[in-house]
N, C-alpha and C positions, 0 to 999 in steps of 0.2 A: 175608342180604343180598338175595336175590333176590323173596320175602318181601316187603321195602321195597321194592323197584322197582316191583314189580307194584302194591303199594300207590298208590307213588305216579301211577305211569301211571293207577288208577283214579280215584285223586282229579282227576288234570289233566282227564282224560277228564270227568267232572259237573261239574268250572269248567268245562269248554268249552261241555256242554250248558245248561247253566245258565245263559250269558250267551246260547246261540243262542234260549235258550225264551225269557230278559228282552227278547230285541231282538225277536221276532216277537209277545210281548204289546204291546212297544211302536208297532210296525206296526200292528195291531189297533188299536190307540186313535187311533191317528191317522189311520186307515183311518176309523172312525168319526167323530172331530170334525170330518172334513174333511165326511163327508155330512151331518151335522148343520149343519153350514156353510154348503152347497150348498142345502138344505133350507129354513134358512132363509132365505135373501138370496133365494130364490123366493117365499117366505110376504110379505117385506119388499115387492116389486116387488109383487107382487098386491094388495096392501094399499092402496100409490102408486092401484093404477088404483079399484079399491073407494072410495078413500075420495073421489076426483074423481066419480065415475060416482053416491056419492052424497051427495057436495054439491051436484050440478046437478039432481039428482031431487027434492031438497030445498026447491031453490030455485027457482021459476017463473021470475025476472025472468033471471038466469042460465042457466037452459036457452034461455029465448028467445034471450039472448049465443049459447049455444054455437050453436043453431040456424041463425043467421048466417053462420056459421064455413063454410057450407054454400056462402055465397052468394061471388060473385070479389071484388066489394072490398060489404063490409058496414059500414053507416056505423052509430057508434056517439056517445052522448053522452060527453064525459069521462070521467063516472063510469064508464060500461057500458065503455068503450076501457080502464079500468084492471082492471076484472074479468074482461075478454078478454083483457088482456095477461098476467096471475095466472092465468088456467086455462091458458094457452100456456107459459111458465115454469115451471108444476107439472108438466106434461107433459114440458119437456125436463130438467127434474132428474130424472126418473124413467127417460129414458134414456139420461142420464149415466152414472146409476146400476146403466143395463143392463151398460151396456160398460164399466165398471169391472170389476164382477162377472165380466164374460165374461173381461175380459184379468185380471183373478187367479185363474181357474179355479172360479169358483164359479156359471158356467151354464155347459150342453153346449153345442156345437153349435144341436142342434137345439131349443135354448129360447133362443138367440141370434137363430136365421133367424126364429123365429115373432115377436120383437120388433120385429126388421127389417121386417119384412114388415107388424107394426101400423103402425109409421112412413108405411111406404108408404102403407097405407089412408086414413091419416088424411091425408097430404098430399094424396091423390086427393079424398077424400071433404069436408074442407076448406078448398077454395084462400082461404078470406078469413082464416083464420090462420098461411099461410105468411109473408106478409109480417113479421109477429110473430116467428117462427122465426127468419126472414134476419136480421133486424135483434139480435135476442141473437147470432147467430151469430157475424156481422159487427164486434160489439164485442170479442168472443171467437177471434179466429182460429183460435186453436189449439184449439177443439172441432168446425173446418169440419172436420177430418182424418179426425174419428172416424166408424169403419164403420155404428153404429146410425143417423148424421144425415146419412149418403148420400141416403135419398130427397129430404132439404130442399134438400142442397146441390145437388143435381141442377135443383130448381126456382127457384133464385137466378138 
């Protein structure tokens, strides 16, 4: 009788382990696909800025656009006013896309502040595409709220 007890207490005891060893593989994996995650939704943003940085290298008449961008109100033809308003759009889907990522945990912190802080640059560095910003913004209220588009909304 006693024999079975002990049996059995050894058997509960390796189901017990046995489900603590399943649940910390499973931790492990999710510990993993979450930085695989993280990893890339970084690869993704960098990509954003790579692939703007080189379509204007690419393109002369474009870089002259952005070069503008430089200037407080830079006057544009139609055409060039609608490939300035597309590199200004590429730009704020990109930090849409920051602060998404940031509010589901897929940036730190501090690859949060370094995005913030491009924002900032770019609003200092060119006030002839704020106006562009404001005015998506302003059709969008509900993206004036978001932490990444403080430096714009600051200059509205």
């Amino acid at each position: 009788m006693e024999s079975k007890s002990v049996g059995r207490t050894v058997m509960e005891g390796l189901g017990v382990l046995s489900v603590v060893l399943s649940l910390a593989f499973v931790a492990l994996q999710i510990k993993q696909s979450n930085e695989q995650a993280r990893a890339a939704m970084s690869y993704q943003i960098s990509e954003s800025y790579t692939g703007l940085h080189d379509l204007v290298a690419g393109d002369g008449e474009l870089a002259e656009i952005v070069v503008r961008f430089g200037q407080p109100d830079p006057e544009f033809t139609p055409v060039e006013g609608q490939r300035a308003v597309s590199v200004a759009i590429r730009l704020l889907n990109t930090w849409l896309s920051v602060q998404s990522a940031y509010d589901n945990g897929l940036l730190t912190d501090e690859q949060f502040a370094l995005y913030r802080g491009d924002v900032a640059v770019m609003v200092a560095g060119w006030p002839g595409v704020v106006p562009m910003w404001a005015s998506v913004i302003e059709t969008r209220p509900s993206i004036a709220e978001l932490t990444i588009l403080a430096p714009i909304v600051e200059q509205m």
